[in-house]
FISE-427373 format. One record per residue (C-alpha): residue in three letters; x, y, z. Coordinates in steps of 0.02 Angstrom, whole numbers, plus 50000, padded with zeros to 5 digits. Last residue first. Example, Ala and Ser with C-alpha at 12.3 -4.5 7.8 and 13.67 -1.06 7.14 Angstrom:
<recs>
SER506844994750357;ALA506154977550390;
</recs>
This chain:
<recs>
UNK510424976749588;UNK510224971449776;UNK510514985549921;UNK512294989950048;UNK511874998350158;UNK512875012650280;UNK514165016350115;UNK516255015450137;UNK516364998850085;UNK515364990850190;UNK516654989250304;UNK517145005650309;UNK515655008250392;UNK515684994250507;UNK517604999850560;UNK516795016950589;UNK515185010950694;UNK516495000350797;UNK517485016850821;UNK515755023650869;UNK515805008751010;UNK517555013751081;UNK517255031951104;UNK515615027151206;UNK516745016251312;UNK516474996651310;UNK515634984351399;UNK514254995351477;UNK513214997051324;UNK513225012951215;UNK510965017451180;UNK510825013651365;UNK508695016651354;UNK507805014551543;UNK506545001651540;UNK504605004651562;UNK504124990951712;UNK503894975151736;UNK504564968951558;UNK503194959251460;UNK503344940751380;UNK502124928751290;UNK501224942151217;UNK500164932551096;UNK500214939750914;UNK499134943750785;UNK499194937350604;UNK497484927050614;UNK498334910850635;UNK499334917650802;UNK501344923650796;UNK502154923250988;UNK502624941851045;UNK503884948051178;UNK503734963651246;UNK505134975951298;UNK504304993751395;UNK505215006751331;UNK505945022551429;UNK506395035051271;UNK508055040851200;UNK508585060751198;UNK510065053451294;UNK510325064651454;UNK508265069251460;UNK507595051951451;UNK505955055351363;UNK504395047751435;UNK503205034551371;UNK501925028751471;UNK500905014751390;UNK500855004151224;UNK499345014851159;UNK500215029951221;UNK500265039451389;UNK501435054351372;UNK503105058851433;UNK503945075851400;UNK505625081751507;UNK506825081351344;UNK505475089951222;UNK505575104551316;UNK507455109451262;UNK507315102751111;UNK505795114051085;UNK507035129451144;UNK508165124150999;UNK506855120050861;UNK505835135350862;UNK504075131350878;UNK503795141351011;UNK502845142651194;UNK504105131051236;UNK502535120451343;UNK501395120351180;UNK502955116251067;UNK503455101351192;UNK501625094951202;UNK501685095451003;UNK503245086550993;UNK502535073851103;UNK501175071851023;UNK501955068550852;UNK503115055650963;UNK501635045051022;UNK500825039650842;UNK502465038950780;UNK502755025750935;UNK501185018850893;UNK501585015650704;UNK503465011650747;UNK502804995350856;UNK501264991150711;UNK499474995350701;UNK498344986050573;UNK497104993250456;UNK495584981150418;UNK494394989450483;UNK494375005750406;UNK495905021150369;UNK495135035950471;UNK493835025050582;UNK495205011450602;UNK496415019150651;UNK495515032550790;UNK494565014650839;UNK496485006650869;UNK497105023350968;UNK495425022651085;UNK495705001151112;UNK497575003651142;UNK497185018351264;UNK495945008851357;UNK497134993251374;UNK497214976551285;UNK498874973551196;UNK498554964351036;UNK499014979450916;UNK500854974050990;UNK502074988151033;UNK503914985851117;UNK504464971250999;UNK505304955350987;UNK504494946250874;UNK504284925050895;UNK503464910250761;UNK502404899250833;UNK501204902150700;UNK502114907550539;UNK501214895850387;UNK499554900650465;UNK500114919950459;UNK500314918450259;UNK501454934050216;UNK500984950550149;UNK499844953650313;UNK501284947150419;UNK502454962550384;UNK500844974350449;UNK500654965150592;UNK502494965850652;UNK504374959950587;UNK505854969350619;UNK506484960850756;UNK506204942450715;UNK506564927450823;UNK506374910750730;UNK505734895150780;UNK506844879850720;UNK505584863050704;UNK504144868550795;UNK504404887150691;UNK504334877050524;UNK506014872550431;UNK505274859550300;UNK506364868550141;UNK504604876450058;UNK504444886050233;UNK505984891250248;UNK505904897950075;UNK504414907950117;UNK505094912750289;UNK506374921450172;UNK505424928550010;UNK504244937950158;UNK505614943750235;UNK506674951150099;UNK505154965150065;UNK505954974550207;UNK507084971450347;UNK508184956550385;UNK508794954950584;UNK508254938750624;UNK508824926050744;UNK508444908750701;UNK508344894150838;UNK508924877150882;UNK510214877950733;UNK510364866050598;UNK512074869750519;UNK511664860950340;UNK509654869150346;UNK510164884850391;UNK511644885950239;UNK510154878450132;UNK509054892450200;UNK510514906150140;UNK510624897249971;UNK508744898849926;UNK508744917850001;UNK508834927449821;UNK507424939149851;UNK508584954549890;UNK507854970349941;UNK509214975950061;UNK510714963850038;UNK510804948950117;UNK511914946050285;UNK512694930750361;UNK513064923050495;UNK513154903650575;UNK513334893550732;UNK513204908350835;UNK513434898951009;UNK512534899251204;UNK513554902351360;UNK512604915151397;UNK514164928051405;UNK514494920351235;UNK512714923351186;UNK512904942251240;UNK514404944851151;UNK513664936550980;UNK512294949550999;UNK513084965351011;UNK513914960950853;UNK512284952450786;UNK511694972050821;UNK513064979150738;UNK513154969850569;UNK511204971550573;UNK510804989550600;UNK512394995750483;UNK511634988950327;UNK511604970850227;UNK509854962350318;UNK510074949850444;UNK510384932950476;UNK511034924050630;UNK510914904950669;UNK510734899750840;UNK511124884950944;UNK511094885451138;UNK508904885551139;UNK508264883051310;UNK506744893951276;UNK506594902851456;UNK508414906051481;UNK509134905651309;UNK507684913651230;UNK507364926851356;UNK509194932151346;UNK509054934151164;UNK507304944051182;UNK508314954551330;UNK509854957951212;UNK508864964051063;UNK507064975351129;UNK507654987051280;UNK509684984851289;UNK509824987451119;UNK508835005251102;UNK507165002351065;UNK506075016050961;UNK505715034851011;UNK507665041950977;UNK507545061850960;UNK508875066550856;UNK509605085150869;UNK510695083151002;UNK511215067550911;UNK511555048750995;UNK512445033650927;UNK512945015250969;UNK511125010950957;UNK510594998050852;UNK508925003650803;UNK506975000950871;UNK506095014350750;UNK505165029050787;UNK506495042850745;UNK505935060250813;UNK507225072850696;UNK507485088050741;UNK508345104650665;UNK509915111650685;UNK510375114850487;UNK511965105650508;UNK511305095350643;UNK509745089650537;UNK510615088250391;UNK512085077950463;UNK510895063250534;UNK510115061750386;UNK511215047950320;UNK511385040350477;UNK509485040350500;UNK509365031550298;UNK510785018650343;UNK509745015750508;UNK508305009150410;UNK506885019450456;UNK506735035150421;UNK505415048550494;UNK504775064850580;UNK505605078850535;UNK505365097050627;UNK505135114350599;UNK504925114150409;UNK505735127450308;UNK504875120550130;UNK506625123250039;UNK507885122250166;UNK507205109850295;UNK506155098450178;UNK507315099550021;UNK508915095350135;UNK508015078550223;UNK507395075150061;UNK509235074149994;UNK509825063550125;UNK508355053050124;UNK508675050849943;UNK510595046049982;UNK510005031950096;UNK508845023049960;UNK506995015150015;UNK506315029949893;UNK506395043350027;UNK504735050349987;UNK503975065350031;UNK502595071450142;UNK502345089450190;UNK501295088950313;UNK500275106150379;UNK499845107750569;UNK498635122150599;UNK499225136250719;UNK498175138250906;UNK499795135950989;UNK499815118550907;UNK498045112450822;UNK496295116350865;UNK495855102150940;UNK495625093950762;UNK497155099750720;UNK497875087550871;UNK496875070550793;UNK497195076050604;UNK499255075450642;UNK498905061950733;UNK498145052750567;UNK499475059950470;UNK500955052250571;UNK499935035450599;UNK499795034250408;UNK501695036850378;UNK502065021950478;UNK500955010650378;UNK501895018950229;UNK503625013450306;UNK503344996050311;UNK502954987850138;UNK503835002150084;UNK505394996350135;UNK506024986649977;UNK505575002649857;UNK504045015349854;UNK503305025149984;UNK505125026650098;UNK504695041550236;UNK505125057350259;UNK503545067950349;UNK504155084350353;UNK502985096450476;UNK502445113750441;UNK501545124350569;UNK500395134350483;UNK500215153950496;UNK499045161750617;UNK497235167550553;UNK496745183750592;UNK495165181650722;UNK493455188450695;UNK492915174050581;UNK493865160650702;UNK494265148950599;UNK493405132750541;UNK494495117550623;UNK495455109450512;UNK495245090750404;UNK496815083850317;UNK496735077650180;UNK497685060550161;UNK498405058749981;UNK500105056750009;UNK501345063049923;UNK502505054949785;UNK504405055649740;UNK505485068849686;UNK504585079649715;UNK503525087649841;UNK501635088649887;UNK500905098650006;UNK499595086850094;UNK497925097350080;UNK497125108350213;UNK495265105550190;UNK493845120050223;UNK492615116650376;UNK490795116750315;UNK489985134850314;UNK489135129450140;UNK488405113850203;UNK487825121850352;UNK487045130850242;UNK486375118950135;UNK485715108550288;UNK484565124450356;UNK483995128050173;UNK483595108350161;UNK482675108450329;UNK481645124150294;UNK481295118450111;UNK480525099550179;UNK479605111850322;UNK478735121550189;UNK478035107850061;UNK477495098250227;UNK476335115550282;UNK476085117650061;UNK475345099250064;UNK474265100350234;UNK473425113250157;UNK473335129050261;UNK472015134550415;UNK471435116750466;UNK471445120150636;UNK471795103050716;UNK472645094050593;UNK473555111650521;UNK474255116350675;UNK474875097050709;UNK475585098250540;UNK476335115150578;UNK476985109050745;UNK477745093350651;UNK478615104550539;UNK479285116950672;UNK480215101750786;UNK480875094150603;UNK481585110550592;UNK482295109350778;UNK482935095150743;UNK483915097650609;UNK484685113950679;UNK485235101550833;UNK485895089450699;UNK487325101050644;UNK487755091850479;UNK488785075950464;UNK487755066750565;UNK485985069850499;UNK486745068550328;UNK487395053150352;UNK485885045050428;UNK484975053350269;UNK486425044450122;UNK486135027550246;UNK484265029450237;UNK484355032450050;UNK485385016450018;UNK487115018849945;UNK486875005649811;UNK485185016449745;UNK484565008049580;UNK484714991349678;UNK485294976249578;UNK484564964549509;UNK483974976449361;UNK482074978049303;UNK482054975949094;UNK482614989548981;UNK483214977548870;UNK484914983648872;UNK485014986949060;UNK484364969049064;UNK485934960848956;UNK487124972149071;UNK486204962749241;UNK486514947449186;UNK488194950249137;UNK488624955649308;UNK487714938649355;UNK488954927849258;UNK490044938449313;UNK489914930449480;UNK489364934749643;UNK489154952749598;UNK489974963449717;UNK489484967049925;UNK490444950449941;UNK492104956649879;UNK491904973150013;UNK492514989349939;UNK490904987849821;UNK491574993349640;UNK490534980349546;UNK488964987249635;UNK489715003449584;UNK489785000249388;UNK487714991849400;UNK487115007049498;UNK487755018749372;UNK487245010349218;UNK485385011649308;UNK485595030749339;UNK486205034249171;UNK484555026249072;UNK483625035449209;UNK484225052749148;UNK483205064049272;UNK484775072949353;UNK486405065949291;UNK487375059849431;UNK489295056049421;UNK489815040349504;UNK490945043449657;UNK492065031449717;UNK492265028849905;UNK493815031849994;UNK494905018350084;UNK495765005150010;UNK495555012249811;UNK496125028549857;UNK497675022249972;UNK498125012749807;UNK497955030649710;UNK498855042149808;UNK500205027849807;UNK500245026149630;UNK500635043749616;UNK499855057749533;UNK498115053249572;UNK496625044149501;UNK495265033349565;UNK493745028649478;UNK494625025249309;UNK494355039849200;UNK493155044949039;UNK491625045549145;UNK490665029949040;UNK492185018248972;UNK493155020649129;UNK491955018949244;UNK491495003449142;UNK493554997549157;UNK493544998549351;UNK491644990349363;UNK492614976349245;UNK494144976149371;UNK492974973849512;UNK492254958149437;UNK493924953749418;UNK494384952049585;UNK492574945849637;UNK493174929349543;UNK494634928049672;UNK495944934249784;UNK495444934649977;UNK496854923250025;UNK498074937449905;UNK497804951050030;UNK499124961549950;UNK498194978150034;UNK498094985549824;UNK497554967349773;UNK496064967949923;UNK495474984049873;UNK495244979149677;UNK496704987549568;UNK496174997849395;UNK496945014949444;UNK498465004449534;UNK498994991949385;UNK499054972749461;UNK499804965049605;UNK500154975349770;UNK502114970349856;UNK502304959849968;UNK503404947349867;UNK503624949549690;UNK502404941049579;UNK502374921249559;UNK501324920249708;UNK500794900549748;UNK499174899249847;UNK498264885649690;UNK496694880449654;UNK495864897649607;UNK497284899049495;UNK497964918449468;UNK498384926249321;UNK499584941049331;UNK500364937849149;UNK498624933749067;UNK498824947648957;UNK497194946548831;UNK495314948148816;UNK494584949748653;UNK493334963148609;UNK492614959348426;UNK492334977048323;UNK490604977948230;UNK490054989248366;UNK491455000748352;UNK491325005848171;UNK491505025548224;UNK492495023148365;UNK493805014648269;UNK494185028148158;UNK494355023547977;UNK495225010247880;UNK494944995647998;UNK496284983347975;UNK495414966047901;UNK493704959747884;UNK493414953648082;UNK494044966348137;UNK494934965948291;UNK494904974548468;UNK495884969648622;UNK495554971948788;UNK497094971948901;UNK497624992448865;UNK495994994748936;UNK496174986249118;UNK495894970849169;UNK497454964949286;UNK497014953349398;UNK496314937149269;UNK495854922949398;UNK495974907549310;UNK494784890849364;UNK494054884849207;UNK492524890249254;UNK493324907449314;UNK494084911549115;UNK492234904049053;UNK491684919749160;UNK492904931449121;UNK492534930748925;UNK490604930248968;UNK491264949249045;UNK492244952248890;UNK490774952748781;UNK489814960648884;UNK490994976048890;UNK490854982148712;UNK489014981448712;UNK488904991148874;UNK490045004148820;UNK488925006448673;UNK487285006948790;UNK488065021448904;UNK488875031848785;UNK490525029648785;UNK492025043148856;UNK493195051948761;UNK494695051548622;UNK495965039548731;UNK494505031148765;UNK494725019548588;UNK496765017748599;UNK496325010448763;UNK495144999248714;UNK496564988948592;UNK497184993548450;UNK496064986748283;UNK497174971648193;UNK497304958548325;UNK498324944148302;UNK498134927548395;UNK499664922348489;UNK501114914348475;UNK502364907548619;UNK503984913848690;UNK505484905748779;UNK507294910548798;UNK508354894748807;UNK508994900148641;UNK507394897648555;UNK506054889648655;UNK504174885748630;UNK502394890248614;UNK501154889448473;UNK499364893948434;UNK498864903348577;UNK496974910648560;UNK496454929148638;UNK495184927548742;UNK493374935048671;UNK493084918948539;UNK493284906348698;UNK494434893448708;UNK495534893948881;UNK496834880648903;UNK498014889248812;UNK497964905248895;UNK498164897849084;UNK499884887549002;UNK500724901848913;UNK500104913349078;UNK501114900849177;UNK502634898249079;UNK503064917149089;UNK502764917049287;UNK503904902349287;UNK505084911449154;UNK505074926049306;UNK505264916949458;UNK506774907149364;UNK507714925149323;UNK507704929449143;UNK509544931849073;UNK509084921148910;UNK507754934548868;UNK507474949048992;UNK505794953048906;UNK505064935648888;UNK504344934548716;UNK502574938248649;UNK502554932348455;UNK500874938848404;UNK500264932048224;UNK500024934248033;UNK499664920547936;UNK500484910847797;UNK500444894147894;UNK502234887347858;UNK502894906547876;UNK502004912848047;UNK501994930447997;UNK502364940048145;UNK501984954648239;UNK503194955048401;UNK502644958448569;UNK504044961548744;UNK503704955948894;UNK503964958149079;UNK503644974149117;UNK502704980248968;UNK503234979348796;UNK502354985548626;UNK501944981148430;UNK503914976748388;UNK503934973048183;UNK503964963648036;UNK504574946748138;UNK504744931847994;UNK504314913948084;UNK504594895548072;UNK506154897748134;UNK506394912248289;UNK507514926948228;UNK507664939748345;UNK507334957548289;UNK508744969748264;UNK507924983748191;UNK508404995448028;UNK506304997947985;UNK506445012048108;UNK504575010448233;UNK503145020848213;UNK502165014848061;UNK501304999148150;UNK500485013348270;UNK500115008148468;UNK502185008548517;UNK502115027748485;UNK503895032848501;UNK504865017448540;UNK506645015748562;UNK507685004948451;UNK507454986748454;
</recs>
């Protein structure tokens, strides 16, 4: 079909279309397409109606995950049968590419309706119910929708196409629920989205779909989903909004939705209370079922008593906050004056005990409103393009009112927040700006405020590269902090010399390389690679291993380094191969695992791939007691997207485990979790981000400077004592001391440190065996290798 203009109006679209011509039906016309499908209108010809033909976008070339994912929402929708679900009269095949037909609606959808304003209160309740008993025969019959949203609720007519607004005939409109393509079965774990990755649409997402927490997936999913879309339908907006869908995931995790207040309307106050009950961050803080959401809508419109508080928040908790938000010394002492007025009053009796309480209520509110008003003013997160920022505030320090404030400090934060290494990188991200908040809190760097400027490298070398250029020349930042694929380092590796800036990379690499201008604060080879495969020859027994890695520089030169050091083991590679970065197509390289049957795996993938690959290994029989695998890019926050019963016994090779129990782990895990809440996990290139911000800033203290040469020049003698312990800065290679742990994967997605160096080790980024000049000609062969590129990615 040609492109669309306006894919909501039957009149938008060139009548001189292709369409594809199914028997048993005439197509009239496209009515819209989302990611994976595309809708016809249809008159089905043997039944003289007019229907929804919903096809599978890619056609014939669909891949198997996505005609299984196709085949499942055919199969949830037809065993539903309720008047608000949209019916399925027919499914089947034409040209191996499958569709099916469903009932046609004649008014838009909800969308189309808010698209001209907000409801009232008891008309967006009457709209909604319906859908809600929708959702609950949906969860009796054991489907979990994910993805309500407006465009998803359907509107007909039951006497034809309206001929007028639909807003103004609403209430004799039927709601029907549609777009089952995300359905879930409570019965069943299997994912037929892409791996690791949220499921659903951002502004409408519950908090455990936006942290891809799929074992806490169920009916409380949607009942979040219908507080999203009665938001909506009241204020106008979904309760979180931002330009980017990351602004708006990290929204959802972490900060509270607000519920506008309308001073003496009760009618307003109950709707409220009902729409963030449903919003709770917590599934069991929600409605237990929407059964009982529905409940509590058919009360609000009787004007009977709701179940549910008319106060979520609790005043108690809204007064506790208060009390420690404000100055509570001022507090005190007016609560000090109004019980010595009431005592005054008790025992003289000079003024009404009314006007004395009257007057102490207004002395503590005037003493709370302006400390209200002389609250500390919020830096935000520059934003850049292309790509999105982050949506972390950052709180300052009130100035000085006699001082003249100094100018900022700005930092580039380049990291990948969308793409295969996202899944990684926006952990990573989090520790920068939660540092960043920890040092301005103290006041900040030479008494100057730290500003980020966050931008996104997209997962793609070249974007780095580019980023790298728009942070330095554009925003003059003083330093980078970021990348983490060493195709993306590489990359930036000539912008940050050209220009003479630094980089502090947190991320255990290859080696083979060192910059004047790149500080390295992950694992060099000999301090997380070649003592894990040492330790697993020695202490494991295993002679047998099978290599697999990611397609970039990292992997083809650490199995290099690797292969050497099993030969001098006298241990075998009895197989190698590399996928490219983001791939999900791992079926063949598990049979190749399975046909060679090694005693161990050593892996080297990065990204989203991992989760498809111990997936497959999984469905092929290999568990860790059968062939364990050794993983060095794989930490807590990997294992979240994964299912950490299905890895137990499973190794990582790491420097950093959120398991480590010290005072400084236990002070950097409560910083985590109070910014970002419980269930935030710390990673190896989280805490050393978390160290190498303060080492920068120690370094800028002791130069005096932020200028990037005598900084350099400080930053080589820091050390500083991190959640993973003392880390100090080799001053001859820019590389840090690292202590190399060993971790063994528990049920809850932790990990046992089954092995700790004795001390911090000292980094050799260009191993003994061969001259420095030697190993970058390695680099250079590698490089050319791949075809002139550092990476090579899938698509």
């Amino acid at each position: 079909p040609a492109p669309r203009r306006n894919r909501n109006r039957e009149d938008s679209f060139p009548q001189m279309v292709l369409f594809p011509v199914i028997p048993g039906f005439e197509i009239i016309h496209e009515l819209g397409r989302g990611g994976m499908g595309i809708v016809y209108k249809a008159r089905q010809t043997g039944l003289n109606r007019i229907v929804a033909i919903k096809m599978i976008l890619a056609g014939a070339h669909a891949t198997e995950k996505a005609l299984t994912r196709f085949q499942k929402e055919a199969e949830a929708v037809a065993r539903l049968d309720h008047p608000n679900i949209v019916h399925i009269w027919d499914r089947n095949s034409i040209n191996n590419c499958p569709y099916f037909a469903l009932e046609y609606t004649n008014a838009g959808n909800l969308d189309l309706v808010l698209a001209h304003g907000p409801l009232a209160p008891r008309q967006a309740v009457t709209t909604l119910l319906p859908v809600v008993h929708a959702l609950q025969h949906a969860h009796e019959q054991g489907i979990i929708h994910r993805d309500l949203k407006p465009a998803n609720i359907l509107l007909h007519h039951p006497g034809g196409p309206p001929k007028c607004d639909p807003r103004q005939i609403l209430s004799q409109l039927v709601p029907k629920l549609t777009d089952f393509g995300l359905a879930k079965e409570l019965t069943s774990s299997e994912n037929l989205t892409k791996t690791g990755v949220a499921i659903g649409t951002p502004n409408y997402m519950s908090p455990e779909q936006a942290l891809a927490q799929r074992d806490r997936i169920g009916p409380a999913t949607d009942i979040y989903g219908l507080g999203a879309l009665l938001y909506e339908m009241l204020v106008g907006k979904p309760p979180f909004d931002a330009p980017s869908d990351l602004e708006v995931l990290q929204q959802v995790v972490y900060a509270p939705p607000t519920f506008p207040k309308r001073p003496g309307d009760r009618e307003w106050t109950r709707i409220g209370a009902i729409c963030m009950r449903c919003l709770a961050k917590q599934p069991e803080q929600r409605y237990p079922s929407a059964a009982a959401l529905a409940a509590d809508l058919e009360r609000f419109l009787e004007n009977k008593p709701l179940e549910t508080r008319l106060d979520p928040a609790g005043s108690a908790e809204r007064l506790r906050a208060g009390l420690n938000h404000w100055s509570t010394p001022y507090v005190a002492f007016a609560i000090l004056l109004l019980v010595m007025a009431t005592e005054f009053v008790l025992h003289v009796g000079q003024l009404p005990l009314s006007l004395t309480l009257g007057f102490g209520i207004l002395l503590i509110g005037l003493i709370i409103l302006r400390k209200r008003n002389g609250a500390p003013r919020e830096a935000t997160v520059h934003r850049t393009q292309p790509g999105p920022a982050t949506p972390m505030a950052l709180p300052t320090s009130p100035p000085t009112p006699a001082a003249v404030p100094l100018p900022p400090l700005k930092v580039g934060l380049l990291y990948s927040l969308t793409g295969t290494m996202a899944i990684s990188e926006g952990a990573v991200l989090e520790a920068a700006l939660l540092v960043i908040d920890e040092i301005n809190k103290a006041g900040g760097v030479l008494g100057r405020e730290i500003v980020p400027i966050v931008v996104d490298g997209c997962s793609d070398s070249a974007t780095f590269a580019r980023q790298a250029e728009h942070l330095i020349r554009d925003e003059e930042v003083c330093v980078l902090f970021g990348c983490w694929t060493s195709d993306t380092r590489r990359m930036v590796r000539p912008v940050v010399e050209k220009h003479q800036r630094l980089l502090l990379y947190p991320v255990q690499y290859e080696g083979l390389e060192q910059s004047p201008y790149i500080f390295y604060l992950g694992a060099a080879p000999n301090q997380q690679l070649l003592p894990a495969v040492e330790w697993c020859v020695k202490h494991l027994g295993k002679r047998r291993f099978y290599l697999i890695g990611s397609d970039y520089v990292f992997p083809h030169a650490a199995n290099y380094l690797i292969k050497d050091m099993l030969a001098r083991l006298g241990a075998e590679c009895v197989g190698e191969e590399y996928l490219p970065l983001g791939s999900t197509e791992v079926t063949e390289s598990v049979e190749r695992i399975q046909a060679t049957q090694p005693e161990m795996i050593l892996n080297t993938i990065n990204g989203d791939t991992n989760v498809a690959f111990f997936r497959a290994l999984r469905r092929a029989g290999i568990t860790p007691q059968h062939i364990p695998t050794m993983s060095f890019s794989i930490s807590e926050q990997e294992l979240r997207s994964m299912n950490p019963g299905e890895m137990v016994g499973d190794y990582a090779a790491c420097n950093y485990f959120q398991s480590l129990d010290s005072e400084e782990n236990r002070a950097f895990l409560k910083k985590l979790h109070d910014r970002y809440g419980p269930l935030r996990v710390a990673t190896d290139p989280m805490e050393a981000t978390y160290c190498a911000v303060h080492l920068w800033a120690q370094a800028v203290s002791q130069a005096g400077s932020a200028d990037g040469d005598e900084v350099r020049k400080a930053l080589r003698h820091q050390s500083f004592v991190g959640p993973g312990g003392l880390i100090r800065i080799d001053p001859e290679t820019q590389h840090a001391y690292k202590v190399v742990r060993i971790g063994q994967i528990r049920a809850d997605g932790h990990f046992d440190v089954v092995m700790s160096s004795e001390r911090a080790l000292p980094p050799i980024p260009y191993p003994k065996q061969k001259t420095r000049d030697e190993w970058e000609a390695l680099v250079q062969s590698l490089h050319n290798q791949l075809g002139g590129v550092w990476a090579r990615h899938s698509g």
